[in-house]
N, C-alpha and C positions, 0 to 999 in steps of 0.2 A: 583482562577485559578485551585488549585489542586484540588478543588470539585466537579468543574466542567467534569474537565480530566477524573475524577473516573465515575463519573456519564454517562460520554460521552464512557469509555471504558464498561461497566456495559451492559448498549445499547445496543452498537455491540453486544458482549457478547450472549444478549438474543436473540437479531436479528435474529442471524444466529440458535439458536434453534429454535423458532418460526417457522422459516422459512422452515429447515430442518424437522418438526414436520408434517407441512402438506401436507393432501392429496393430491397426483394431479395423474401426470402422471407415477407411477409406479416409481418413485425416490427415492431417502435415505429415506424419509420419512416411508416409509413402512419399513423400514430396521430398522430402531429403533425407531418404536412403534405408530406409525403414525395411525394404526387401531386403535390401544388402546386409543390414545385420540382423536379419532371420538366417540369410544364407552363410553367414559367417558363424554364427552359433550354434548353426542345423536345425534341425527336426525343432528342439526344444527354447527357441529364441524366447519365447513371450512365458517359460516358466523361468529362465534366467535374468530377464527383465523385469517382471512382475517383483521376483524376490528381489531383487538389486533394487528397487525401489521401495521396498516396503525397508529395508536394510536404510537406506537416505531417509526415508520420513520418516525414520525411529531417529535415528542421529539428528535430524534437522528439527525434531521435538526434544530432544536432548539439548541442543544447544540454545532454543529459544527461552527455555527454562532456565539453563545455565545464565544469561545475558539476563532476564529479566530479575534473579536475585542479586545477580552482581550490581544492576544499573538501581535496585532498589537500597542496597549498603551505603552505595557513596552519596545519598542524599534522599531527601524527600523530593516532589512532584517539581517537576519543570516550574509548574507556577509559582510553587513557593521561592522559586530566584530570583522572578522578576522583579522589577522594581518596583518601590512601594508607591502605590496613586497618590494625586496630588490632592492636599486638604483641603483647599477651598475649591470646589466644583462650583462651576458655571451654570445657572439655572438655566434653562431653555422656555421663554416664552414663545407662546404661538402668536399671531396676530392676527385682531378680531378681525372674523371673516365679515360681518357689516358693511364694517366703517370701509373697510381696504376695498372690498368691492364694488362701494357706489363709487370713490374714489379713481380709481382705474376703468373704470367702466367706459368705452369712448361716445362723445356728446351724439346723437343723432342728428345726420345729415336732410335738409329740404332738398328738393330737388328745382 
């Protein structure tokens, strides 16, 4: 499970460089360095990019499926660990709005 976890946070990880890396529409990518690896891969940066990321978001669907049947073997739902509520619950009265507000209400001053 923890190899997976790492592998699966790894992913992300590059994902989001990958992603942030390429050209498009005048976005971060340009911002940090996004010519540069057009010019480092040539003519064809954004079909090597394009695939390289479709290649990451097959594996990073791979791996979220992988974690999700693994984290569903070792137990049932997070809620079912928590602790069991307490038996006697505490009713909650309101208090008559009436009585409380002639109460509090402050006296009228004469001048």
């Amino acid at each position: 499970y923890g190899v997976v976890l790492v592998v699966h946070v790894l992913l992300a990880v590059f994902m989001i460089i990958i992603i942030l890396l390429q050209g498009g529409r005048g976005g971060l990518g340009e911002a940090l360095g996004g010519a540069a690896a057009q010019s480092l891969f040539g003519g064809g940066a954004n079909i090597v990019m394009t695939k390289l990321t479709a290649f990451c978001a097959g594996l990073f669907m791979i791996t979220s499926l992988t974690l999700a049947l693994l984290s569903s073997k070792e137990g049932g739902s997070i809620i079912d660990r928590l602790p069991a509520a307490p038996e006697a619950a505490i009713p909650l009265t309101l208090p008559d709005s009436s009585s409380s507000a002639a109460s509090t209400a402050p006296a009228p001053t004469t001048p």
